[in-house]
N, CA, C and O atoms as CSV, one atom per row, in Angstrom:
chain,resi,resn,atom,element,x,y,z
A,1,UNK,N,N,105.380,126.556,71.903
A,1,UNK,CA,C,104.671,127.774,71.572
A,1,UNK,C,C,104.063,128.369,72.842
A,1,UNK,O,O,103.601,127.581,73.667
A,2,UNK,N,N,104.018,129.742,73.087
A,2,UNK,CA,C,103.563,130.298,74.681
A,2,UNK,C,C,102.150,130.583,74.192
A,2,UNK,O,O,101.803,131.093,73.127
A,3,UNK,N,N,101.509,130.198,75.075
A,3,UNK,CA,C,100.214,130.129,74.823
A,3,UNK,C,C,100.046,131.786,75.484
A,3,UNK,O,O,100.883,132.379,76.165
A,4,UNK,N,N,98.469,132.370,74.964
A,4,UNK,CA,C,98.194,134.025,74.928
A,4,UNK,C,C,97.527,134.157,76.501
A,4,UNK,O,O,96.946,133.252,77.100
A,5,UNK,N,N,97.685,135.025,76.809
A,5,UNK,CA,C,96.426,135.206,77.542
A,5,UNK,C,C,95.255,135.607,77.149
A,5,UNK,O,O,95.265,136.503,76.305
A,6,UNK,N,N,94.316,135.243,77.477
A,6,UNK,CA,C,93.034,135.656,77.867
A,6,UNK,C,C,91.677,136.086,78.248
A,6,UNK,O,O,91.056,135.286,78.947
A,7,UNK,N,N,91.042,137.286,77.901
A,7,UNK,CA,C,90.673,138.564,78.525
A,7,UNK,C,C,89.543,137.715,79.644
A,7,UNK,O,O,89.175,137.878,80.807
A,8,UNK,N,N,89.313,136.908,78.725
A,8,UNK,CA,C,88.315,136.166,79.155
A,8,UNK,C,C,88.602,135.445,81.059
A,8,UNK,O,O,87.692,135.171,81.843
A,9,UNK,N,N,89.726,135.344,81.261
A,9,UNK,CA,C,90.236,134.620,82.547
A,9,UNK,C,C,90.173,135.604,83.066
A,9,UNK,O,O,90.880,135.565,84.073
A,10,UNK,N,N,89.646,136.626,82.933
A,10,UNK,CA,C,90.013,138.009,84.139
A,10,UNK,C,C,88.977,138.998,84.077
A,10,UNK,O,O,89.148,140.214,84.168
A,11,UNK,N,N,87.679,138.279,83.885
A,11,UNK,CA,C,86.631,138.351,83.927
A,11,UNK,C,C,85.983,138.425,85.484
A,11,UNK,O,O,85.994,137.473,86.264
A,12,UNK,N,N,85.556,139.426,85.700
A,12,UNK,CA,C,85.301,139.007,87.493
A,12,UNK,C,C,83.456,138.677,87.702
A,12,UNK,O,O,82.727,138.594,86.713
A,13,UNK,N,N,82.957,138.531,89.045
A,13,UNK,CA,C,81.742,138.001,88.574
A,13,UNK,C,C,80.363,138.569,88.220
A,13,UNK,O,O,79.244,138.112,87.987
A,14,UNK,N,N,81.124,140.133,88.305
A,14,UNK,CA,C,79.661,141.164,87.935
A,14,UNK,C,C,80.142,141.183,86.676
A,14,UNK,O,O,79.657,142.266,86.350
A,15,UNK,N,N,80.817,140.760,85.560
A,15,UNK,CA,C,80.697,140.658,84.370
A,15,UNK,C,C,82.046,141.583,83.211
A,15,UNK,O,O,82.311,141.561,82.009
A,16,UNK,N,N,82.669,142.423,84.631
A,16,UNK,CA,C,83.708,143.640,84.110
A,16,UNK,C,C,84.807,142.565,83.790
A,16,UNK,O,O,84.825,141.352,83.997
A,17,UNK,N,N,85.642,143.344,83.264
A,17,UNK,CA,C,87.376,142.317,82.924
A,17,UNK,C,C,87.837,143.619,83.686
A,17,UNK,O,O,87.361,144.753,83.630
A,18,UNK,N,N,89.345,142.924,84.718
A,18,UNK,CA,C,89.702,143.431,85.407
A,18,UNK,C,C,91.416,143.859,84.154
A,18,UNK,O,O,92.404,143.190,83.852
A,19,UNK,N,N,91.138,144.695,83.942
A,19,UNK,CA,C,92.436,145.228,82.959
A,19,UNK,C,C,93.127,145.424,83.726
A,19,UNK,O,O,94.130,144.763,83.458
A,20,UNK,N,N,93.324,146.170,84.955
A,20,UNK,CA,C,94.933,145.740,85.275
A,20,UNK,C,C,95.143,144.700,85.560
A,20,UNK,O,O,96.341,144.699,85.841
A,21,UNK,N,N,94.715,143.626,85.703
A,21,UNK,CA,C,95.510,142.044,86.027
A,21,UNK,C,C,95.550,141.778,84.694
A,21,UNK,O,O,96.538,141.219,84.217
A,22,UNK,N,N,94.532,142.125,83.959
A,22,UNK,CA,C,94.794,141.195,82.322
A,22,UNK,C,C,96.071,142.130,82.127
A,22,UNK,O,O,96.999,141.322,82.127
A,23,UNK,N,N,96.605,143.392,81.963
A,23,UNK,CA,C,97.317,143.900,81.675
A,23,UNK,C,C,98.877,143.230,82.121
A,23,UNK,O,O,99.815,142.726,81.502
A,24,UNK,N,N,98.609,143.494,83.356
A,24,UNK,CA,C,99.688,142.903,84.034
A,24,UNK,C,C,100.049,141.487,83.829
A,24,UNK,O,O,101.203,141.246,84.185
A,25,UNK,N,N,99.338,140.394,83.316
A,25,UNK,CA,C,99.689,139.308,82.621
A,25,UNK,C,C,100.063,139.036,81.602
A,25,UNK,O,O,100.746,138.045,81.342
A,26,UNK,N,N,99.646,139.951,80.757
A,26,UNK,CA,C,100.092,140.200,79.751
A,26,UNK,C,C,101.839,140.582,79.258
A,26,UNK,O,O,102.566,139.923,78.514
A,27,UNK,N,N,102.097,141.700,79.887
A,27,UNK,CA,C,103.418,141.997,80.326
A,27,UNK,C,C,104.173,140.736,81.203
A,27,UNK,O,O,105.127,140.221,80.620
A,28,UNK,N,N,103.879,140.275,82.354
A,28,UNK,CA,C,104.746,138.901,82.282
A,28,UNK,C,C,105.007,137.799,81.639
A,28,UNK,O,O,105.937,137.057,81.956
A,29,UNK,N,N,104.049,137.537,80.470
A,29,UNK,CA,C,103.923,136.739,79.331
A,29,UNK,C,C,104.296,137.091,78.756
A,29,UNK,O,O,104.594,136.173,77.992
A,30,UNK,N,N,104.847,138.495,78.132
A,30,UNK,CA,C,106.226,138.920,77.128
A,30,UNK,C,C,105.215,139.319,76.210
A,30,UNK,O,O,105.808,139.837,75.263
A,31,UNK,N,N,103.793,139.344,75.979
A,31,UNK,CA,C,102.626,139.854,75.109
A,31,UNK,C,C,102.739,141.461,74.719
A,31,UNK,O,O,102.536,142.040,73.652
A,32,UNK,N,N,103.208,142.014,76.218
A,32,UNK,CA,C,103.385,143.457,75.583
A,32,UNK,C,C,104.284,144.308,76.514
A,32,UNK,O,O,104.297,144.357,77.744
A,33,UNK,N,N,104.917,144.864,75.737
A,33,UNK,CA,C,106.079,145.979,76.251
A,33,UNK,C,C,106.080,145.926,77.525
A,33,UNK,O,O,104.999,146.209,78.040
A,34,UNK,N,N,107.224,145.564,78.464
A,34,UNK,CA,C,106.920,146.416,79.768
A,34,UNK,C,C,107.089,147.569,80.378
A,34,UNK,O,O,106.739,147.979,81.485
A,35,UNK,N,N,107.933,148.242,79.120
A,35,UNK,CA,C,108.060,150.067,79.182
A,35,UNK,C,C,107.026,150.911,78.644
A,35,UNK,O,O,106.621,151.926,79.210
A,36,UNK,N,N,106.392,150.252,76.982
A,36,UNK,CA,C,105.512,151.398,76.442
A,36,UNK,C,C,104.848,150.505,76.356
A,36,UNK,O,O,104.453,150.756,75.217
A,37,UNK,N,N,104.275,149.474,76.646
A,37,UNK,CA,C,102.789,148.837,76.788
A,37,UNK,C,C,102.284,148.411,75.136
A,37,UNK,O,O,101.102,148.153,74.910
A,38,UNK,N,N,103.073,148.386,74.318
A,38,UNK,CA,C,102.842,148.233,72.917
A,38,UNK,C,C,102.783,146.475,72.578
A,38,UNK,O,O,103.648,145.799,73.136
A,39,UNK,N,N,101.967,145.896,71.848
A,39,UNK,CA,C,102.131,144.621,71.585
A,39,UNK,C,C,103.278,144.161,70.854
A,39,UNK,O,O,103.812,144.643,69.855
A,40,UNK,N,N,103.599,143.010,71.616
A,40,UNK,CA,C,104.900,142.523,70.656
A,40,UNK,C,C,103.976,141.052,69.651
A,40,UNK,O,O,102.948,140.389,69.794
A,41,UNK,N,N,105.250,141.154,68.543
A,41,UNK,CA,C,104.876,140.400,67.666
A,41,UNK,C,C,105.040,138.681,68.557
A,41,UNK,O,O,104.132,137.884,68.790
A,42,UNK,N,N,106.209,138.584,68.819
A,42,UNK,CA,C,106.290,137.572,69.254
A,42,UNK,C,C,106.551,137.062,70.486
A,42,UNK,O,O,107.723,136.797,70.757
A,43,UNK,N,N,105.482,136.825,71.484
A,43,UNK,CA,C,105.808,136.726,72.667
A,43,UNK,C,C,106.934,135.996,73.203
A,43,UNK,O,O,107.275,135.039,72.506
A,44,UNK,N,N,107.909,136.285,74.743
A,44,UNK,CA,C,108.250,135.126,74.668
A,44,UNK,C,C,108.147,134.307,76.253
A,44,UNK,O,O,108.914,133.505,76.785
A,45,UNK,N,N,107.117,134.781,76.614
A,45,UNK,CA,C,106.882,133.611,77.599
A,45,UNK,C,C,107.210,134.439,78.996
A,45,UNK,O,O,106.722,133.850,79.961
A,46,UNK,N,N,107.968,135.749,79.379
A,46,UNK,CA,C,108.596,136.296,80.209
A,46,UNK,C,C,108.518,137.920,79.809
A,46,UNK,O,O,108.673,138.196,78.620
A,47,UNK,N,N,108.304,138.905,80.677
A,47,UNK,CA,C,108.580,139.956,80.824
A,47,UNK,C,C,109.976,140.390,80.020
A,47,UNK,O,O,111.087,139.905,80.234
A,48,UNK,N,N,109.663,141.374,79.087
A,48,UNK,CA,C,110.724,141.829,78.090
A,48,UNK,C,C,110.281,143.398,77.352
A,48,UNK,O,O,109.227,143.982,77.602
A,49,UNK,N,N,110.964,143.716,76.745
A,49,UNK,CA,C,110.909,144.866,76.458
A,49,UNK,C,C,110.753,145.225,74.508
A,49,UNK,O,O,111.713,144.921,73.800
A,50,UNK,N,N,109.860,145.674,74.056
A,50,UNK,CA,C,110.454,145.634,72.098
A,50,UNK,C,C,111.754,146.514,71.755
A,50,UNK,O,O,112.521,147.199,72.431
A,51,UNK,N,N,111.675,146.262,70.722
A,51,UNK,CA,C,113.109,147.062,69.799
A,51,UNK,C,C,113.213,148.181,70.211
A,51,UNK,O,O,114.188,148.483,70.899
A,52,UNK,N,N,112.181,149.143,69.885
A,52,UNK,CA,C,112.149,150.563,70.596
A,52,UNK,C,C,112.279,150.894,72.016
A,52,UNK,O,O,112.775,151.978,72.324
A,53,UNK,N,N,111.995,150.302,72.661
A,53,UNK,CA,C,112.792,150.896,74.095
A,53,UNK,C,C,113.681,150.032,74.222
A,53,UNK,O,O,114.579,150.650,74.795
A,54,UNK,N,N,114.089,148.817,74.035
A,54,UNK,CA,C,115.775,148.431,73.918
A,54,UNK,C,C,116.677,149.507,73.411
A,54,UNK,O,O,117.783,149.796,73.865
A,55,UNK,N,N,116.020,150.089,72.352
A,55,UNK,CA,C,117.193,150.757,71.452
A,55,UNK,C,C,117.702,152.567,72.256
A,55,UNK,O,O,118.555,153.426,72.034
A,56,UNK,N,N,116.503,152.345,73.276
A,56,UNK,CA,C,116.559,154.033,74.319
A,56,UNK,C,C,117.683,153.524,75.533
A,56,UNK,O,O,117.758,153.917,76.697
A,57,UNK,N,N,118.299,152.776,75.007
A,57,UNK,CA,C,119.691,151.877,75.854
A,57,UNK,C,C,120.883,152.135,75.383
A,57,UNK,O,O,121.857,152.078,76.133
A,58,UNK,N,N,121.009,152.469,74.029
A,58,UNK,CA,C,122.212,152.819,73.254
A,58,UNK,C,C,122.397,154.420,73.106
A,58,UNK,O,O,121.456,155.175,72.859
A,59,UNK,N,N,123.418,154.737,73.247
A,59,UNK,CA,C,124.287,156.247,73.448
A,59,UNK,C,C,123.808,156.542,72.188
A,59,UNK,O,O,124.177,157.715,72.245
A,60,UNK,N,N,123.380,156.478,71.276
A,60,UNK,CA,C,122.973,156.921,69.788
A,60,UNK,C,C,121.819,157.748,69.805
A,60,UNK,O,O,121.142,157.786,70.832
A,61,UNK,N,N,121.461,158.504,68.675
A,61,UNK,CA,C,120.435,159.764,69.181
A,61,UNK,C,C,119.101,157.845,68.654
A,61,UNK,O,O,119.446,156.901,67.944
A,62,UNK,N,N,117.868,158.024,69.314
A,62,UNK,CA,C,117.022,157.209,68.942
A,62,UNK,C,C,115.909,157.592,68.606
A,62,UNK,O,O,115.650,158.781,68.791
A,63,UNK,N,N,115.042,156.840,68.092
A,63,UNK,CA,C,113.325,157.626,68.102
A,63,UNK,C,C,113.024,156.253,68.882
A,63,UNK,O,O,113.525,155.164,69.161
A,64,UNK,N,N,111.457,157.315,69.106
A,64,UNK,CA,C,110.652,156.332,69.862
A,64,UNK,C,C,109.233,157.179,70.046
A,64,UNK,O,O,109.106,158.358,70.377
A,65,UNK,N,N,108.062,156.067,69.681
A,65,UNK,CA,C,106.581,156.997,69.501
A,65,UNK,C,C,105.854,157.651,70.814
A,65,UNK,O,O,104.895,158.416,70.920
A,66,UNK,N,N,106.729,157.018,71.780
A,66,UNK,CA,C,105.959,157.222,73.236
A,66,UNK,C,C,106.518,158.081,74.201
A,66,UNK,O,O,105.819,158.755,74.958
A,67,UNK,N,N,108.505,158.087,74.210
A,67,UNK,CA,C,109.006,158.423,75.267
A,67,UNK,C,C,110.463,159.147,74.849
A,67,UNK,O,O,111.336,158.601,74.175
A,68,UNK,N,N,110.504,160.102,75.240
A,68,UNK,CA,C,111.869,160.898,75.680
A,68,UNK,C,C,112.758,160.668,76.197
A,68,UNK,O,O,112.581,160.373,77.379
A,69,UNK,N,N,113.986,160.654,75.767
A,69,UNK,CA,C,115.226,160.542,76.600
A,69,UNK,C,C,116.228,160.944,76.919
A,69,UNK,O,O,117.183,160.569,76.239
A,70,UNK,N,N,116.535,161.990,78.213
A,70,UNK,CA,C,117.443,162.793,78.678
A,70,UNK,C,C,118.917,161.948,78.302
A,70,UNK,O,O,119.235,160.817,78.671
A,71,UNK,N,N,119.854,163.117,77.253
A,71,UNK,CA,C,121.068,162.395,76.932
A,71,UNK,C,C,121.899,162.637,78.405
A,71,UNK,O,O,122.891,161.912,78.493
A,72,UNK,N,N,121.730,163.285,79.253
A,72,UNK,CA,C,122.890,163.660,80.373
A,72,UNK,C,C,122.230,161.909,81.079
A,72,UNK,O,O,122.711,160.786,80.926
A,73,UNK,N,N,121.192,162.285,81.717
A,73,UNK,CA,C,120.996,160.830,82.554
A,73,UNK,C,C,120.165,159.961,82.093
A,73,UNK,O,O,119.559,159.391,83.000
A,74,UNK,N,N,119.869,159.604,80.986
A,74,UNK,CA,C,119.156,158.901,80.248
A,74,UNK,C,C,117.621,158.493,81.061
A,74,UNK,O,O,116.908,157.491,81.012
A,75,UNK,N,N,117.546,159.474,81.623
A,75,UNK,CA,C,115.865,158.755,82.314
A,75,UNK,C,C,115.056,159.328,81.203
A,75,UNK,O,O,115.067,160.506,80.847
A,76,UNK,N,N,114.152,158.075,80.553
A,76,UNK,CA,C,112.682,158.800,79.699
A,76,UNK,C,C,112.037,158.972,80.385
A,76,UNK,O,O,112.025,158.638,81.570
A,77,UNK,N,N,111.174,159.680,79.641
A,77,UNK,CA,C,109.771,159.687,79.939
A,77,UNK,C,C,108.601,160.546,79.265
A,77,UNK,O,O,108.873,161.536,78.586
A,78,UNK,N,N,107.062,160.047,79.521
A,78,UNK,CA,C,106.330,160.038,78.756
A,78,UNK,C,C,105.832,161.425,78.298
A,78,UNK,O,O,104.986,161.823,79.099
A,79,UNK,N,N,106.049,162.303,77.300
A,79,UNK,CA,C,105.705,163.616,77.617
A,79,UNK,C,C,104.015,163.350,77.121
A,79,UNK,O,O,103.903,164.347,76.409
A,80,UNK,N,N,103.220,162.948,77.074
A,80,UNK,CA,C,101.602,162.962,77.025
A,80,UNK,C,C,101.623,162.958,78.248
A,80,UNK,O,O,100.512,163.420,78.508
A,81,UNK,N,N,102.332,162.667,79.618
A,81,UNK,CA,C,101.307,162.575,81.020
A,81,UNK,C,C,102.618,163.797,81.801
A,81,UNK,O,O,102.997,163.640,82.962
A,82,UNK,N,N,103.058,164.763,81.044
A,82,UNK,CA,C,103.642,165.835,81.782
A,82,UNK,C,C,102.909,166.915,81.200
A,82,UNK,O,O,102.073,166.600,80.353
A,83,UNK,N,N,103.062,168.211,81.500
A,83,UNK,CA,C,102.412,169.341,81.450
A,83,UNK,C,C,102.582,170.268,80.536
A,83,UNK,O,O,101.883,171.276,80.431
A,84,UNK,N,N,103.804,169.878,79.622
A,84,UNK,CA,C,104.705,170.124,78.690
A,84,UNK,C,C,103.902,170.496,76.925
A,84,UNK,O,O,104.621,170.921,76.022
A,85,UNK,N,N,102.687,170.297,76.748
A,85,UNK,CA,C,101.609,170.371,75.363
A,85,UNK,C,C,102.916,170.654,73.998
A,85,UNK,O,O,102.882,169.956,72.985
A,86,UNK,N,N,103.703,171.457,74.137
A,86,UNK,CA,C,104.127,172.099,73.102
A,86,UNK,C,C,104.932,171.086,72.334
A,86,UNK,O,O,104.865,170.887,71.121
A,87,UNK,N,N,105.758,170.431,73.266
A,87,UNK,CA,C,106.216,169.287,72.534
A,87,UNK,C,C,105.708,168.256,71.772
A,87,UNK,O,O,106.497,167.499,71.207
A,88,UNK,N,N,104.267,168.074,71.645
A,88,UNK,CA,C,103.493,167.387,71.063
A,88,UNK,C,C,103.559,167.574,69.660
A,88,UNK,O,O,103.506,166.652,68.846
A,89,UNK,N,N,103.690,168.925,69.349
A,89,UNK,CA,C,103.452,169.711,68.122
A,89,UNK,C,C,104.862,169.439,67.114
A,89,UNK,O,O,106.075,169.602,67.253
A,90,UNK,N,N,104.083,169.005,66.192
A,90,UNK,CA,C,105.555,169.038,64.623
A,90,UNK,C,C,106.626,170.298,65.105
A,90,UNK,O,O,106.235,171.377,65.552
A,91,UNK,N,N,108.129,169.897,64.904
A,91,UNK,CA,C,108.947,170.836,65.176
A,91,UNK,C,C,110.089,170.260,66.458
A,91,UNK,O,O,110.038,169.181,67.049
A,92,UNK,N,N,111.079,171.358,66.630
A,92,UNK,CA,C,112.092,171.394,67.433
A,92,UNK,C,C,111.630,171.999,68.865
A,92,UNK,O,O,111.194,173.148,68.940
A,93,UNK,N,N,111.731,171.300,69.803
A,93,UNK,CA,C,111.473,171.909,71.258
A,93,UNK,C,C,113.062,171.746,72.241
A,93,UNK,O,O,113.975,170.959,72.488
A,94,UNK,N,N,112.644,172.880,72.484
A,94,UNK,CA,C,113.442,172.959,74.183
A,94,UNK,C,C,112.730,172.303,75.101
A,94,UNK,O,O,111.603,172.699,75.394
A,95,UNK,N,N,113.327,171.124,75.727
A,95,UNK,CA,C,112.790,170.659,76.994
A,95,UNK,C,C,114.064,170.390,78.316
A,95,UNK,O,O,115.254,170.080,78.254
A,96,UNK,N,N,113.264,170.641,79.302
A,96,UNK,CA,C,114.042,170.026,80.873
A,96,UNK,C,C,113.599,168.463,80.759
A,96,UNK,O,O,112.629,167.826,80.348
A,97,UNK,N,N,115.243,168.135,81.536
A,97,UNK,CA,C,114.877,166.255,82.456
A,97,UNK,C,C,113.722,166.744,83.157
A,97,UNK,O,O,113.566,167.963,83.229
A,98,UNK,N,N,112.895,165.969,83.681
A,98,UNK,CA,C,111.664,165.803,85.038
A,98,UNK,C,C,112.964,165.212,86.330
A,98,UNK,O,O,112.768,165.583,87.487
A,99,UNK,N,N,114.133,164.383,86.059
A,99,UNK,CA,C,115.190,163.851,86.645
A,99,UNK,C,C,116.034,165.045,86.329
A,99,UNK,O,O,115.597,166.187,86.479
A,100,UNK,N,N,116.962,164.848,85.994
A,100,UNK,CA,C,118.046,165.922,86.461
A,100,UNK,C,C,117.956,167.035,85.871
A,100,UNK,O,O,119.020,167.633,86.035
A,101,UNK,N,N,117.031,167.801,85.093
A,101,UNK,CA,C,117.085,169.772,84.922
A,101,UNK,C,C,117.698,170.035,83.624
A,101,UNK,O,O,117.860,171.147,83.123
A,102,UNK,N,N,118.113,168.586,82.985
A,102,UNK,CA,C,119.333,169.087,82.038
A,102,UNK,C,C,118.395,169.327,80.847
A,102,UNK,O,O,117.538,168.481,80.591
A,103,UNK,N,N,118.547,170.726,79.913
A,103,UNK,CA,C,117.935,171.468,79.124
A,103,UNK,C,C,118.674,170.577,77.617
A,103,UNK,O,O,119.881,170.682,77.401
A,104,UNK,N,N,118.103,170.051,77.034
A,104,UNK,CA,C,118.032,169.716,75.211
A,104,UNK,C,C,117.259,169.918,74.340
A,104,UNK,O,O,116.075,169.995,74.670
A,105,UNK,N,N,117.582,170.063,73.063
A,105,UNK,CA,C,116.310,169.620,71.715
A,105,UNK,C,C,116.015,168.792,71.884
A,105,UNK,O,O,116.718,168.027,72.545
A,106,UNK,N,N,114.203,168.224,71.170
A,106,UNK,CA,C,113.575,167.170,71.039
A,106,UNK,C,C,112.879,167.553,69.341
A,106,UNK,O,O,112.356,168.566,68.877
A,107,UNK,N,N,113.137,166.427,68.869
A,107,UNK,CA,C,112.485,166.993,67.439
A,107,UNK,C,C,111.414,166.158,67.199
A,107,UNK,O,O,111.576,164.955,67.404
A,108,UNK,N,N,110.017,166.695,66.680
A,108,UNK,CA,C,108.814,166.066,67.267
A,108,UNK,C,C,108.277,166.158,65.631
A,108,UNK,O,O,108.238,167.205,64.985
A,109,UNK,N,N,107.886,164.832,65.139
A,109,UNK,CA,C,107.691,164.703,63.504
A,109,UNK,C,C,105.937,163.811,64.188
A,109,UNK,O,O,105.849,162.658,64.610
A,110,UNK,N,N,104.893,164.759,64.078
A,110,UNK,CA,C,103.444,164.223,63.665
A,110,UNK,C,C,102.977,163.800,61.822
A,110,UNK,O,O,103.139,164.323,60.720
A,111,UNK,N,N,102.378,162.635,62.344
A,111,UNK,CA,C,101.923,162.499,60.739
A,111,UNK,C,C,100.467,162.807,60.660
A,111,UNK,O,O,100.107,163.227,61.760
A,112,UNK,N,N,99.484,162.769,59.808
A,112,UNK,CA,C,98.238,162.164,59.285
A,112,UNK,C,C,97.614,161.405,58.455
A,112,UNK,O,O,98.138,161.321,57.345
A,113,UNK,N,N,96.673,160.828,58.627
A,113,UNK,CA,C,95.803,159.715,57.966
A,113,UNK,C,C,94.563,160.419,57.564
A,113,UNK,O,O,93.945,161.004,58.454
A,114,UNK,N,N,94.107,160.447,56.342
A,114,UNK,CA,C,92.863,160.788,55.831
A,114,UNK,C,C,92.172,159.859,55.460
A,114,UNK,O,O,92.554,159.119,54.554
A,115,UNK,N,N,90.802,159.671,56.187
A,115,UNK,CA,C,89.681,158.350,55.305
A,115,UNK,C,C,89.000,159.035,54.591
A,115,UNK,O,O,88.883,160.141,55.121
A,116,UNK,N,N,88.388,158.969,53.501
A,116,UNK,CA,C,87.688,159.610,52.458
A,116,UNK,C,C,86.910,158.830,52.434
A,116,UNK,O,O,87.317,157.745,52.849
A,117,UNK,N,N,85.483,158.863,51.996
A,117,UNK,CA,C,84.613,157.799,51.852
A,117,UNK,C,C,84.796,157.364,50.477
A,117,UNK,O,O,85.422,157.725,49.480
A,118,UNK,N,N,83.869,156.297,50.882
A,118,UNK,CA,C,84.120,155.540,49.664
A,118,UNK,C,C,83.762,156.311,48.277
A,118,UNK,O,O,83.485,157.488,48.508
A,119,UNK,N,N,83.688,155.940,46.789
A,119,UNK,CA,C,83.335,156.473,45.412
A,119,UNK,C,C,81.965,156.618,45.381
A,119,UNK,O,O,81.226,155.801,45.930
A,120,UNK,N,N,81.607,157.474,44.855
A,120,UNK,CA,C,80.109,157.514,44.234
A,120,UNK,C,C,79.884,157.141,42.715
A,120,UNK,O,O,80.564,157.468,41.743
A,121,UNK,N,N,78.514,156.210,42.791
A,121,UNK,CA,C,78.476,155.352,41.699
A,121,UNK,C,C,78.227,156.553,40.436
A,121,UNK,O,O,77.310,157.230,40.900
A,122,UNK,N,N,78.449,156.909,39.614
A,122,UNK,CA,C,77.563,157.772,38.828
A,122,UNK,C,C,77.393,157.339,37.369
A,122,UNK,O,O,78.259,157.014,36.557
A,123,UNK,N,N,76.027,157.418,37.232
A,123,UNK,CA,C,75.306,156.955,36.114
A,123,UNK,C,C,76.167,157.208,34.601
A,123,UNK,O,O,76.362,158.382,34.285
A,124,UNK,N,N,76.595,156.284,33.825
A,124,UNK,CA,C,76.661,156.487,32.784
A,124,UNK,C,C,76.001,157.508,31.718
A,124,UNK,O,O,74.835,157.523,31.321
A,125,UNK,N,N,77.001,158.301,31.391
A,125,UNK,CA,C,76.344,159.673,30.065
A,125,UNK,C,C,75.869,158.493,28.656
A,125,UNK,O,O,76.698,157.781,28.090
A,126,UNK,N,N,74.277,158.526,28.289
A,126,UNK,CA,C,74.454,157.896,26.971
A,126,UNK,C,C,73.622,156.438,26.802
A,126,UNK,O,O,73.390,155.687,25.855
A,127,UNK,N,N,73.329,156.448,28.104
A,127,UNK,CA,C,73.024,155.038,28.591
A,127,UNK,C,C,71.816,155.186,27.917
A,127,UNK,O,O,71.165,156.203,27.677
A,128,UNK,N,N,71.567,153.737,27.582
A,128,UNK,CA,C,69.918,153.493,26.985
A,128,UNK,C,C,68.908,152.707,27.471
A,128,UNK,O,O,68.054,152.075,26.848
A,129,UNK,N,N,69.193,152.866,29.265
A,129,UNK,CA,C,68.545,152.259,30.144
A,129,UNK,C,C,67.789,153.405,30.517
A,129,UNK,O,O,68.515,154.320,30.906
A,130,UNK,N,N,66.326,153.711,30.529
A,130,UNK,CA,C,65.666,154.496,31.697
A,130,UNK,C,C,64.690,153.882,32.064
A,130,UNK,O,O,64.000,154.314,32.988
C-alpha cells in the first residue's frame, strides 16, 4: 500500500506549510494529476496522470473540466489563465491554438448547485399545547 503524504512534513519552522513542495510530492507520489492537479482515487506510488487527461491523448473529440485541446496540434491548455473570458460561458465558442493559430469550436456546458437552507419548523394548526 503507498503510503500518503503529509502536509504536516512540509511544515517549515515559522509554522507555514510550504505548498509547493507538499504539492510537488504529492504529484510524484501519483496523489494528484500531474497535468490538472486533481486528486486521484488511487495513488500509485509514481508520477501519473487521471482518466481525463489520458483520454486528451486519443484522436476522439474528449471533455475535460480544466483544459482545451487544439485538434490540428493537440497542445491544451488552460483557458481560466488566458485572456479569453468568453469561453467560460455556457455555449459554442470560436477559439485560436496559444501554439499553432489554428481557429475551432469549443462547446462550453456550465452547471449549478443550489443550497437552500434548511426547513422551517412550523407549529401545528389545532394543537392543544399553549
Amino acid at each position: 500500500m503507498i503510503e500518503l503524504i503529509k502536509m504536516d512534513m512540509y511544515k517549515r519552522p515559522d509554522g507555514f506549510t510550504d505548498f509547493i513542495a507538499y504539492s510537488k510530492a504529492q504529484i510524484a507520489n501519483g496523489e494528484i494529476c500531474q497535468d490538472c492537479k486533481e486528486y486521484l482515487i488511487f495513488p500509485k506510488g509514481y508520477p501519473c496522470s487521471c482518466g481525463s487527461c489520458q483520454s486528451m491523448l486519443e484522436p476522439e473529440e474528449v471533455q475535460h473540466d480544466k483544459f482545451i485541446r487544439c485538434p490540428s496540434c493537440q497542445h491544451k491548455w488552460d483557458p481560466y489563465e488566458g485572456e479569453d473570458y468568453d469561453v467560460l460561458a455556457d455555449g459554442d465558442h470560436n477559439v485560436y491554438c496559444p501554439e499553432c493559430d489554428h481557429k475551432f469550436s469549443v462547446s462550453t456546458s456550465v452547471s449549478y448547485t443550489f443550497t437552500s437552507p434548511k426547513t422551517e419548523e412550523k407549529e401545528l394548526e389545532g394543537s392543544d399545547e399553549q
